[in-house]
Structures are given as C-alpha cells and as structure tokens.
SEGU-152314 format. One record per residue: residue in three letters; x, y, z of N, C-alpha, C, O in turn. Coordinates in pm, whole numbers, plus 32768, in hexadecimal, padded with zeros to 4 digits. Last residue first. Example, Ala and Ser with C-alpha at 12.3 -4.5 7.8 and 13.67 -1.06 7.14 Angstrom:
<pts>
ser85057F1F82C485577F9682CA850A80038313853D80728324 ala85277DC7830C84CE7E3E830C85287EB6830C85907EB4834E 
</pts>
This chain:
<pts>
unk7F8081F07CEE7FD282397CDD801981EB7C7E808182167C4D unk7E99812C7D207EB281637CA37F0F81D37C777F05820E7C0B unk7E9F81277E177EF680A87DD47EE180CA7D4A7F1980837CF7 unk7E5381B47ED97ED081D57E787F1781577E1A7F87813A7DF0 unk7D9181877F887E1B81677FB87E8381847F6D7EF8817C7F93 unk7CAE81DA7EFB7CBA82227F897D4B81E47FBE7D7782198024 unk7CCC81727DEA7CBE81E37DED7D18821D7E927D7F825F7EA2 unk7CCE80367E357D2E805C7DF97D51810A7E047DC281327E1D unk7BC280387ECE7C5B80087F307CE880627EC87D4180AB7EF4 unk7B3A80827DFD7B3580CF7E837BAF80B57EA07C0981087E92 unk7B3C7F9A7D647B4E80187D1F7B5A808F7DAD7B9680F87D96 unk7AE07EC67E327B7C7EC57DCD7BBE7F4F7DB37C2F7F777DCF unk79D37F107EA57A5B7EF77F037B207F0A7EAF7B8D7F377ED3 unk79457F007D9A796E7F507DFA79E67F6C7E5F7A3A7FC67E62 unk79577DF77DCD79477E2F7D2179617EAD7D5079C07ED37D0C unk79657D3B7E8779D37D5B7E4979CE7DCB7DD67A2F7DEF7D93 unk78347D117E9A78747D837EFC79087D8D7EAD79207E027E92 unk78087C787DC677C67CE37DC178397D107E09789D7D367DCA unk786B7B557DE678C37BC17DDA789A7C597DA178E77CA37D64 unk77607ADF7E1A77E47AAB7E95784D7B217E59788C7B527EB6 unk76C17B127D74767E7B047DEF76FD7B1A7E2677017B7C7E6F unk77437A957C6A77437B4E7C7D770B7B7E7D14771C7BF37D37 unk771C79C17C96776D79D77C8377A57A667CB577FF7A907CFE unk762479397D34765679557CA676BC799E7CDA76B579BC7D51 unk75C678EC7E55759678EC7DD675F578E27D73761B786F7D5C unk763D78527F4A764679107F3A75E8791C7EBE75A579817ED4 unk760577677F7B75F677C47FD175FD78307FDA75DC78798038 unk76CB76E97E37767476E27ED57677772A7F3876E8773E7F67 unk768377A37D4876D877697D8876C4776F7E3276B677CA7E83 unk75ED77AE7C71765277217C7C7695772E7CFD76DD76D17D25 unk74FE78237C5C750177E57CB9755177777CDC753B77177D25 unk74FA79AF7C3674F4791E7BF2750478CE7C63751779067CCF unk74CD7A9B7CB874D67AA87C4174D37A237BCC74BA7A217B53 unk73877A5F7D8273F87A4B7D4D74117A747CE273B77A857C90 unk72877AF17D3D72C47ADB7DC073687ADA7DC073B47B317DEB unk71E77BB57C5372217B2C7C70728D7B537D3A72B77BB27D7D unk71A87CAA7BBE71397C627C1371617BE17C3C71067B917C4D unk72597D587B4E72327CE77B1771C07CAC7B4271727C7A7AEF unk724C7E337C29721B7E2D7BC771F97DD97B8C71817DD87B73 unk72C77D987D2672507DC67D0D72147DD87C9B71A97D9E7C8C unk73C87D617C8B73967CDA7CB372EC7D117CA7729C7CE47C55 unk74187E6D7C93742B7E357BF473C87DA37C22737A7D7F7BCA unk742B7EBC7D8773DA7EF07D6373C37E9E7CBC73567EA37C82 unk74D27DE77E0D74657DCF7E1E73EB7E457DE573747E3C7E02 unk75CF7E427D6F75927DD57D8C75047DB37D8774C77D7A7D2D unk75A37F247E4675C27F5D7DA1757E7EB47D8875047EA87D8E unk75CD7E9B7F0A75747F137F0F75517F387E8E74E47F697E71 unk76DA7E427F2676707DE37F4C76007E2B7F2275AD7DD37F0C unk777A7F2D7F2677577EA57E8D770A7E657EDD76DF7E227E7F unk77547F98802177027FD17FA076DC7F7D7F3976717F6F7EFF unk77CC7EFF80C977557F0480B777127F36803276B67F057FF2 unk78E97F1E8067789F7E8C803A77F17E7B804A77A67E2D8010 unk79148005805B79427FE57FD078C27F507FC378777F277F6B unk7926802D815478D2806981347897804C8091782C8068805D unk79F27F678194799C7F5E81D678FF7F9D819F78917F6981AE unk7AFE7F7880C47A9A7F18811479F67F168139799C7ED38105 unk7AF8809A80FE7ADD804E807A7A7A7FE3809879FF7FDA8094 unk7B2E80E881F97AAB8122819F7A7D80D1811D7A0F80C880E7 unk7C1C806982317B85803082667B2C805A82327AC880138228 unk7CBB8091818F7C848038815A7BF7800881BA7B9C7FB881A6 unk7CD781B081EA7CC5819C816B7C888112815A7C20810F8118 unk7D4181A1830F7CC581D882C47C8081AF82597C09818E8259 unk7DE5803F832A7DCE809C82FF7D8980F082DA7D5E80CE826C unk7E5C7F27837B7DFB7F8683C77E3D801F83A17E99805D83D7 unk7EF77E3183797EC17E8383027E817ED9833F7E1C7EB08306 unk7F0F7D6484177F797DC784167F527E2883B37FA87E7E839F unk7E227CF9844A7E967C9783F67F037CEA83F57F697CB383CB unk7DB97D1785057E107CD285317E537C9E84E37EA57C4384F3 unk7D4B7E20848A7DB37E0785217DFB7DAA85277E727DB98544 unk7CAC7D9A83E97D267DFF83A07D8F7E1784057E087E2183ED unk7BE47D4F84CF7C1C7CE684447CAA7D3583FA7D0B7CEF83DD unk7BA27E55851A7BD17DD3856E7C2E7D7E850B7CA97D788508 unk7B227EC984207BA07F0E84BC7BCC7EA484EC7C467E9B84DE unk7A4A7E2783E67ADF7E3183A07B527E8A83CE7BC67E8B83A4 unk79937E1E84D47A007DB684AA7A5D7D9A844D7AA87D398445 unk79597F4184CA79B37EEE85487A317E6D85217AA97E578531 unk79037F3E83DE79707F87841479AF7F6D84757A287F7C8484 unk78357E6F83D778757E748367790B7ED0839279777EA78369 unk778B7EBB84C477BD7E5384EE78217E3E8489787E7DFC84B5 unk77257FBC8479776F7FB484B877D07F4984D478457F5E84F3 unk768E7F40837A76E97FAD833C77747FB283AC77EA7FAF838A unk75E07EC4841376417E5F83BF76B37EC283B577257EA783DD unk754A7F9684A775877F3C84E0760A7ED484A5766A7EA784E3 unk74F07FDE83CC7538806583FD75738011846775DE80408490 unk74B37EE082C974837F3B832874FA7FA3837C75697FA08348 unk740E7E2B81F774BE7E81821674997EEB827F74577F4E825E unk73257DBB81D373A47D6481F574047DCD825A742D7DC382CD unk72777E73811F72937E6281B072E17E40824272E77E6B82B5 unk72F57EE7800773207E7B804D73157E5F80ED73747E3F8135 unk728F7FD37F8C72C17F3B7F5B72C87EB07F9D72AE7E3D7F79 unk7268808F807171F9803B803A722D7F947FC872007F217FC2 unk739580588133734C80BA808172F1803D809A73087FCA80BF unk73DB80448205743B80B681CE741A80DD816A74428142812F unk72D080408337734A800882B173A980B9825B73B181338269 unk732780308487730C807784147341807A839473B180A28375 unk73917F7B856673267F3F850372F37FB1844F72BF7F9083E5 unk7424804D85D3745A7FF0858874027F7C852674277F4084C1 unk736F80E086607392810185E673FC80B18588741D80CD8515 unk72EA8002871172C1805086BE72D48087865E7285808585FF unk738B7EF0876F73AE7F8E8787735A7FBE86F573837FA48684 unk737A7DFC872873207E1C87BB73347EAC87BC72F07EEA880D unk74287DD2867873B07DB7865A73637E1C86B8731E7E7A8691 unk757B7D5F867A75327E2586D1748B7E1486BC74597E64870B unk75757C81862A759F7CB386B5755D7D1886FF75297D2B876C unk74FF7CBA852674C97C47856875037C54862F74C07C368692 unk75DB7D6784AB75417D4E84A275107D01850374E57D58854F unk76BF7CE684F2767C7D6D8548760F7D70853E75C57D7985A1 unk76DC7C19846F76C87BED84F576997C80855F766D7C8985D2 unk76F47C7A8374768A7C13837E76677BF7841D75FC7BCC8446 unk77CC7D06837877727D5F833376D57D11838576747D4A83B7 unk78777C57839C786C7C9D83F877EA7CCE840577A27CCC8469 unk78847B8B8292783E7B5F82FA780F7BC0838A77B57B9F83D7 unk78DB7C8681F178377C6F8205781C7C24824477A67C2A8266 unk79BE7CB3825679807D0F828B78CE7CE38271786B7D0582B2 unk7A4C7BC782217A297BC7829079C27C1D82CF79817C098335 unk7A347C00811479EA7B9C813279DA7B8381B8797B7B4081E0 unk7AE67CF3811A7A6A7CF080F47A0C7C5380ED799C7C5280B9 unk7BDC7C6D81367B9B7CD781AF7B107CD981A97AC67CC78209 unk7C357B9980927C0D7B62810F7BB27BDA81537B517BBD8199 unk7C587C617FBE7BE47C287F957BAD7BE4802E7B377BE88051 unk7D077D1780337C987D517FFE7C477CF880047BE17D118043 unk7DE27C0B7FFE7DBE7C5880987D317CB480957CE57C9F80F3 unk7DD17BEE7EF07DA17BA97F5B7D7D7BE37FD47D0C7BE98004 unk7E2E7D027EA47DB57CA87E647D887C6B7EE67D367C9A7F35 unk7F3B7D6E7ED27ECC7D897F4E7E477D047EF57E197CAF7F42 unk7FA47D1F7DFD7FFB7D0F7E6C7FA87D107EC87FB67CB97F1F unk7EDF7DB37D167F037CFD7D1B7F817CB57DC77F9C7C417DE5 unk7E4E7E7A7CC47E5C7E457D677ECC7DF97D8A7F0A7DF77DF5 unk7DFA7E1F7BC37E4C7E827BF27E947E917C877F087EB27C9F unk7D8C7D257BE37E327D3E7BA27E537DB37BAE7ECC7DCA7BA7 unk7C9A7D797C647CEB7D1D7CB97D687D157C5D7DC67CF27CA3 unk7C507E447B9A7C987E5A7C157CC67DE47C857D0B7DFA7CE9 unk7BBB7DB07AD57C257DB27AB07C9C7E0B7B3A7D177E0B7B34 unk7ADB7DBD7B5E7B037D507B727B8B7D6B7B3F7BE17D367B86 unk7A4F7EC67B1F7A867EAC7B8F7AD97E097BB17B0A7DF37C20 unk7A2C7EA179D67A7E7EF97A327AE87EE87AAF7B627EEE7ABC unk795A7DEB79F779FD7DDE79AB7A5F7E3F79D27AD67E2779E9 unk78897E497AA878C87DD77ABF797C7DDA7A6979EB7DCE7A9C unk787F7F747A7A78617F1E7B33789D7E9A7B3578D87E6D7B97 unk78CF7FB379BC79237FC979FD78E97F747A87792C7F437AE2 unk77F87F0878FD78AA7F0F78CA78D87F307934792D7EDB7951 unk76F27F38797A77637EB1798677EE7ECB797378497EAF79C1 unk76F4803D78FD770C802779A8771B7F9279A5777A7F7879EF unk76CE7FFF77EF773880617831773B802F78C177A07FF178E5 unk75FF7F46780176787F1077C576E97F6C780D77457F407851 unk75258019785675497FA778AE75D17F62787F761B7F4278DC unk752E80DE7793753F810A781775A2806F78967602806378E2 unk74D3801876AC7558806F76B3755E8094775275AD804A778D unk73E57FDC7710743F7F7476D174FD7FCA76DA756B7FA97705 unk736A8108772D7387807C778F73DB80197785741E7FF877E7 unk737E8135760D73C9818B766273EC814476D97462813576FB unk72E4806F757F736E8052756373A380B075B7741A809275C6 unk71EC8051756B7227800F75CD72D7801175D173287FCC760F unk71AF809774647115808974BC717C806C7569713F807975D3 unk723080D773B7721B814B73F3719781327472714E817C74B3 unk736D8059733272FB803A73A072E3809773E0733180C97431 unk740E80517291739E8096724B7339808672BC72C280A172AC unk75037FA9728374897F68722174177FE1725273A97FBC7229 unk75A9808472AA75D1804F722D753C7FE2720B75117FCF7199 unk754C80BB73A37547814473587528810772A874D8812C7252 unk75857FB1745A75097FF1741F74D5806673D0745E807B73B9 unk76A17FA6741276437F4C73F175AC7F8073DE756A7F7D7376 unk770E80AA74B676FD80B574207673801673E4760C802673A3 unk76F880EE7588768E810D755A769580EE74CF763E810A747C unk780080AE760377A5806C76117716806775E576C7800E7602 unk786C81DB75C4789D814D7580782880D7757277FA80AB7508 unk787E823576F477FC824B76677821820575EA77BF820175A0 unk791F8136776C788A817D77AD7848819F773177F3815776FC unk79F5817876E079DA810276CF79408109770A78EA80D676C2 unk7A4B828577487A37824976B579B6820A76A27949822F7677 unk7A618230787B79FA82D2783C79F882A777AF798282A2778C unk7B5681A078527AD48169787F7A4E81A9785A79EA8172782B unk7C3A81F878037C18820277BC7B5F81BF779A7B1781B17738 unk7CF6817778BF7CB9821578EA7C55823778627C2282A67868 unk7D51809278A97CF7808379057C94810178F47C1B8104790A unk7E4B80D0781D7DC580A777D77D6A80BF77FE7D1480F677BA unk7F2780BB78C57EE2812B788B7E61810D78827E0E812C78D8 unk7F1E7FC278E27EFF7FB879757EB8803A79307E3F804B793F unk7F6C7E9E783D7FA67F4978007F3B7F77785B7ED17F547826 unk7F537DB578A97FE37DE97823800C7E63781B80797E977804 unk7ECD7DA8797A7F377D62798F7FAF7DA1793780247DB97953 unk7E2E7E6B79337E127E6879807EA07E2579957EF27E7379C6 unk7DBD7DBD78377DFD7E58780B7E357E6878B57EAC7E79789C unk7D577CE078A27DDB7CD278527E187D41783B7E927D45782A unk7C7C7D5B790A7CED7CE879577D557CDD790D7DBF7CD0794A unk7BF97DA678287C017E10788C7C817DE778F47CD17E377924 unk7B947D0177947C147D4C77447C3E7D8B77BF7CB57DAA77C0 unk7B257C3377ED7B8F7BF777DC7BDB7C6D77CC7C537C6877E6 unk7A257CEA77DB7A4F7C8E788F7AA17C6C785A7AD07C6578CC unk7A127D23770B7A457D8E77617A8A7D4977F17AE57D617840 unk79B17C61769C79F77C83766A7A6E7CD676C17AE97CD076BF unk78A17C4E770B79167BE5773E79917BFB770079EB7BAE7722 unk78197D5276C578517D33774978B97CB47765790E7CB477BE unk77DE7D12759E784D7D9175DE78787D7D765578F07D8D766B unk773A7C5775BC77CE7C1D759578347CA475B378AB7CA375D3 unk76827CA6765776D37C3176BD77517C46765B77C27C49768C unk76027D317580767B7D8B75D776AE7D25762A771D7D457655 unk75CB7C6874CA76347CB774A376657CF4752E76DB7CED754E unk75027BD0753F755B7BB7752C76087C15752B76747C0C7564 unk74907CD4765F74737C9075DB750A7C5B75AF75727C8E75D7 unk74107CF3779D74547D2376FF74647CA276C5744D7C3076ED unk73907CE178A1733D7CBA77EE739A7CCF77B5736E7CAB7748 unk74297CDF796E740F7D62792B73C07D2478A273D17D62783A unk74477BC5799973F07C3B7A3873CF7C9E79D673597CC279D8 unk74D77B7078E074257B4578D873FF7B8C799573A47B7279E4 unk75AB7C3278EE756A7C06787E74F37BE978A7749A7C3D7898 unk761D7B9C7A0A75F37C5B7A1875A37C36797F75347C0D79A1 unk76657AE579D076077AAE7A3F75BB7B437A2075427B587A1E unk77357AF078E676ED7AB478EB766B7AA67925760C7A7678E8 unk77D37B9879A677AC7BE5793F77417B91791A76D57BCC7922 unk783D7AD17A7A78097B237A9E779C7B727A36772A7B8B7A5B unk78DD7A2079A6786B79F679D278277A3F7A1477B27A1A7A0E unk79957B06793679327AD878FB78CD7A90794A785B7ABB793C unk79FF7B307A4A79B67BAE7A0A795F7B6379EC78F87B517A2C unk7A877A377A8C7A307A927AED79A77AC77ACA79347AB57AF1 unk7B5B7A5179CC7ADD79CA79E27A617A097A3779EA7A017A16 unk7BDA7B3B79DD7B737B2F79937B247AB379A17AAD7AB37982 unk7C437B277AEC7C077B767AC67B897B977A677B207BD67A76 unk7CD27A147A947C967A0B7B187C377A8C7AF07BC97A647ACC unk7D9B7AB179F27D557A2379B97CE07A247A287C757A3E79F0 unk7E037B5F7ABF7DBB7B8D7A397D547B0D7A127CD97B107A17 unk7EB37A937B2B7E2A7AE17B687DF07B2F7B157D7E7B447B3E unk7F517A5F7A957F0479E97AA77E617A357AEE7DE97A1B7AE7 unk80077B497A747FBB7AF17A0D7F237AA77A487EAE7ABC7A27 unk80497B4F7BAF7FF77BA77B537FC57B8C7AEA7F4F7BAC7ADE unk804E7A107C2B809F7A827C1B80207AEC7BBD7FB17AC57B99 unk7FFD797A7D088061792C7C94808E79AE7C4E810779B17C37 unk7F5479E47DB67FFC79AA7E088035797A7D8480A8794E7D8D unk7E9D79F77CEC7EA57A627D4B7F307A2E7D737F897A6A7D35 unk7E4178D47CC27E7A79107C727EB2798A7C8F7F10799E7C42 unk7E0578657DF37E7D78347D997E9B787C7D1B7F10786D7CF5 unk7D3A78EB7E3B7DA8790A7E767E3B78DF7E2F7EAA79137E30 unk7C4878A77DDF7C5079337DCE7D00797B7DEF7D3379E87DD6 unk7C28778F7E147C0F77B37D577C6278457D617CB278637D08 unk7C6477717EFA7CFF777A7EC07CA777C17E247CDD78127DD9 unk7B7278017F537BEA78117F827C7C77E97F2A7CE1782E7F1D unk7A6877627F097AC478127EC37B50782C7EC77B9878587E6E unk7A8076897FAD7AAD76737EF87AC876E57EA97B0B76EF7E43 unk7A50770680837AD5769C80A27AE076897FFE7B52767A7FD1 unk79457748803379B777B680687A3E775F80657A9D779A8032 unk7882767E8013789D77087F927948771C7FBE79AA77037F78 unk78CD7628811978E575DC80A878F1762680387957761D7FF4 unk781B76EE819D78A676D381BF7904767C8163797E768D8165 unk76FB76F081377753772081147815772A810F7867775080BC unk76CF75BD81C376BF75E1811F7723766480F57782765580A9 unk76A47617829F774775818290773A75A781AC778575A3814B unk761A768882AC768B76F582E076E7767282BD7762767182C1 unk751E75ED8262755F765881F375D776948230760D76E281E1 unk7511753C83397533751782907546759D825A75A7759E820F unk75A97539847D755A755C842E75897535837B75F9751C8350 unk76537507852F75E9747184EB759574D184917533749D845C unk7700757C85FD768D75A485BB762B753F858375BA753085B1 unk781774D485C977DE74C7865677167532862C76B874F88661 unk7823752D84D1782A74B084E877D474A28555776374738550 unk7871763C84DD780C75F3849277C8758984C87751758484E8 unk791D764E856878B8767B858978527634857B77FF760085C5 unk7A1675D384ED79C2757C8563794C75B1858378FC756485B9 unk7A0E7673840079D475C883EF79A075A28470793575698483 unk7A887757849579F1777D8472797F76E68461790B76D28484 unk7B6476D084CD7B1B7731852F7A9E771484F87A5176C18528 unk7BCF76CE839C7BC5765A83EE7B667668847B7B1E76088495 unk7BCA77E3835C7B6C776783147B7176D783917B14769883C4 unk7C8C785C83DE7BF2784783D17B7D77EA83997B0A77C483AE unk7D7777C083847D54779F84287CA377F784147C4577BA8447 unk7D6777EA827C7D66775282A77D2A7752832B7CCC770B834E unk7DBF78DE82A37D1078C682647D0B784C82A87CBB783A8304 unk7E85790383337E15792E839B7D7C7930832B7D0C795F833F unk7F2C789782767F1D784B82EE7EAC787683347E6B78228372 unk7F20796A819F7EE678C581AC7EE6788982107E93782F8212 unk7F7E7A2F81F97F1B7A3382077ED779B381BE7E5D79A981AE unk80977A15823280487A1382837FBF7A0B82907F8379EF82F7 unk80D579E8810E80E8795A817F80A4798081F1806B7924822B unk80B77AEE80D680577A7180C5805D79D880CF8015797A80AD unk819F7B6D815B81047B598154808C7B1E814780257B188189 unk82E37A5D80FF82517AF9814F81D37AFC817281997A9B81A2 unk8261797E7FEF82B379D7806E82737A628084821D7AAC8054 unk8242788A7F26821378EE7F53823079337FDC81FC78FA803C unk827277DC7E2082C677F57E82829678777ECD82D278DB7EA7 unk81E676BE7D9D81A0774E7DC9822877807E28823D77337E86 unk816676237C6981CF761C7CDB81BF76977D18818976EC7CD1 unk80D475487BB180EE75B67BC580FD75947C5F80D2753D7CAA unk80EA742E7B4C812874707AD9812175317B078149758B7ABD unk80F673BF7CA08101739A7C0C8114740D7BB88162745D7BEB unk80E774A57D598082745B7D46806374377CAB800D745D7C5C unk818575217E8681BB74E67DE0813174887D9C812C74157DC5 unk81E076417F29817376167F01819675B67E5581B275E37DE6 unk825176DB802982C976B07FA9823B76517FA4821D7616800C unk828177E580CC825B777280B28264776C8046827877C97FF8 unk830778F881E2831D7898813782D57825816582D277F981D8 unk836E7A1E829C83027987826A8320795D81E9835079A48191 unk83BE7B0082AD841F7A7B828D83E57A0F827E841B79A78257 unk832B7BBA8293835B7BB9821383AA7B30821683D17AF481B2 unk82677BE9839F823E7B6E834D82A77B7982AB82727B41824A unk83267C08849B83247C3A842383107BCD83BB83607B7C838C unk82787C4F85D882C17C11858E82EB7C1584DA82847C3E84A5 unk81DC7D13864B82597D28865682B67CCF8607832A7CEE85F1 unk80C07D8A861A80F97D66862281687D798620818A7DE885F9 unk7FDF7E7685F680267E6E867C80667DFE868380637DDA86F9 unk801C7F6484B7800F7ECA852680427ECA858780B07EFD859E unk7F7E801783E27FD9800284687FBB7FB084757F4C7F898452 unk7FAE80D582927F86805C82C47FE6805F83648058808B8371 unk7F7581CE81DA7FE3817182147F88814382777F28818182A5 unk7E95823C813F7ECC81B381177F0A817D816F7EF98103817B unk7E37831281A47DDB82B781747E078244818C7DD181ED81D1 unk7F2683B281E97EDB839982337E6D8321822C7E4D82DD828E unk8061833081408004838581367F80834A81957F6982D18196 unk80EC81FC803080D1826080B7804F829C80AB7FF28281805F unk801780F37FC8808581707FBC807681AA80248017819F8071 unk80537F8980008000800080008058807D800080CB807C802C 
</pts>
C-alpha cells in the first residue's frame, strides 16, 4: 500500500511476516510463496478450520452448505493471486465473464451487447495486467457502449439497452480488472471484504434490539441496516488489526465499499424481479451474489490507498 494518511497501514504486531515462506508443489504447478501471503494462508486455513468446527458442532444444513462454497473459493481465488499477476488477470476475467453472463439475463440485453460485455470482461484484465494505461479510457468505452443499439436503429429500447451495457462495463469489467491492479493487496482486499460481510451479517442480527440499528439503509434492501453498516466497520477495524493492515483508507473501502455493492446488487436483483442472480453456487446463488461487494471494494481500495499511483 502507498504512503500518506489513507493508505499507510499500522500493526500491533512485532514479528516480521517478510521471513515466512512456503514452498507449494502440486505436479505440473509449483508455488514458492513468502511474506505476506504465507501469512495470510495460514490465518484462512486457521479460519476455515474454526468456522468447520462451528459448523459442525451446529448440525445445521445450509451453514455446513455454505462453508463448503467457502473451503472451494479459497484456493479457486487464492492460487492464481499467489501465482503471480498474469494468472490473476486469467482469474479476473473468468470472474467477469461469468459475472457478465448472470448481469445479461438480470438486465434483458440482448445478444449483441453480452458480446460487448464478455469482450470487455477479458479486455479490461489483460489491459490491466499489459498496459494498466488503458484502464483510463473507461469514460470511452461507457458511450462506446451505445453503439450496438445506435447501429441496428433501436428506438423502442435501445437507450436502456445502452444505459445498462455501460454500467455493466464498469460495475463488473471494470471493477474486476482491479484485483490485477491491486494484485499484491488482491487477496488481503478480497479476505477483508468477506470478513466484513460476515461482520456486516452479525451486527444486523446483534444490534436488532436497538432501534436505530434496525433502520434500513434503502428501501432496496431491508436486510442492510444502520446496524450491519456498524457491525461492517467494527469488523473490518478488527480484521485489518490483526492482520497488520489497519488503515483509514482501506477500512472505508472495505467496509463502506462492501455494503453499498451489496446495495447496487440488490437494486439490479429488484428490478429484474428475481432473488438470486443464479443458483450454481451453494448457499450464496450465482456468482455475482458472492462478489457484488468486491465490485466496489476493488475500485475504492485501489483509489483510497493509492494503488493507482
């Protein structure tokens, strides 16, 4: 993370996670990974493992359902991220497109603009990895997006069609191409914001009994309440504490970054009139359900810490 009030980062630790190393060999790919993110595999492993006995000792079927999603995100999201910047591009756009995919039949569009959008979910990760410039050229690519419907002539539906293609390009292809911009913080970003919506999830439900914490944060979504918002800041103060990351900048991201994509989310879900964005994947829905809050959290973290310096 860069200097400066937002960004620099404190810990009340004392040990210096740069001498950690693990040395990862699994047939035709091999992982030599040190520092940081030796540390921060040990304290997913040691959560995950924490959270299994919860489970476990729980008996319940959907919290053993989701915990299973989570133990198979974990390396899908972590092994290309620890393999290097390439690979997290690759990771970026698999993302997009199936994300762009789920956003397509929420927004009706039509063949043609899915093909502008999956286009973008690959170009945005790769410009992003090759030529990082590119990125700025997003304001383009926004009224750009009007061309499919200018060029066949669609005057019954084509400003909507256009409106919605534009705000995919940057909510989803956009923002996904910031886990390669990130690509040193990616992970750590991506662990904060999954902690912050379980936080997000336990204030709701903690503070309940306090009045104004029951007060939602938009007719969208009753769910999110002035209680979650709190329990979302606490627990990415805490969570950024103890990894040694505790910084202004990324708690606003985090925290404020992850309610909102839940919010934005759930205003595109409202409209459609569907619950889920899809239902492969157990216990969260689709795809775009489980990395909404990242869609936000990326482009924020990068801005409010300087990782676009």
């Amino acid at each position: 993370m860069s200097a400066g009030w937002l960004g620099t980062s404190w810990s009340p630790w004392s040990f210096d996670t740069a001498s950690l190393s693990l040395d990862v060999d699994l047939g035709p790919l091999s992982f030599d990974v040190t520092g940081r993110a030796v540390f921060l595999c040990w304290v997913t492993l040691g959560v995950l493992a924490l959270a299994g006995a919860a489970v476990a000792v729980s008996r319940r079927p959907e919290l053993t359902q989701r915990w299973t999603t989570w133990a198979l995100i974990v390396p899908v999201v972590g092994l290309p991220i620890w393999a290097g910047r390439g690979t997290t591009a690759v990771l970026a756009a698999v993302l997009a497109v199936v994300a762009v995919g789920e956003y397509a039949r929420l927004a009706r569009l039509r063949s043609v603009d899915r093909m502008v959008l999956t286009g973008l979910a690959v170009g945005y990760p790769l410009a992003a990895w090759l030529a990082p410039g590119l990125l700025a050229l997003a304001p383009l690519v926004v009224l750009l997006s009007a061309l499919p419907s200018v060029l066949g002539g669609d005057l019954a539906d084509g400003v909507r069609r256009s409106a919605m293609t534009a705000f995919g390009s940057v909510w989803i292809c956009w923002a996904l191409a910031h886990l390669v911009v990130l690509w040193e913080d990616a992970y750590l970003v991506a662990f904060a914001a999954a902690a912050a919506d379980v936080a997000a999830w336990c204030g709701g439900k903690g503070l309940r009994r306090f009045g104004w914490a029951r007060r939602p944060l938009s007719p969208l979504s009753p769910n999110k309440t002035v209680g979650g918002l709190v329990g979302a800041v606490v627990g990415t103060t805490l969570v950024l504490l103890l990894l040694g990351e505790l910084s202004a900048g990324l708690v606003l991201a985090v925290a404020l970054g992850g309610v909102l994509g839940d919010l934005v989310e759930s205003m595109v879900k409202r409209q459609a009139g569907v619950k889920d964005a899809g239902g492969w994947l157990p216990g969260f829905g689709g795809l775009l359900d489980r990395v909404d809050s990242l869609l936000l959290v990326l482009p924020l973290a990068a801005v409010l810490t300087g990782g676009l310096a």
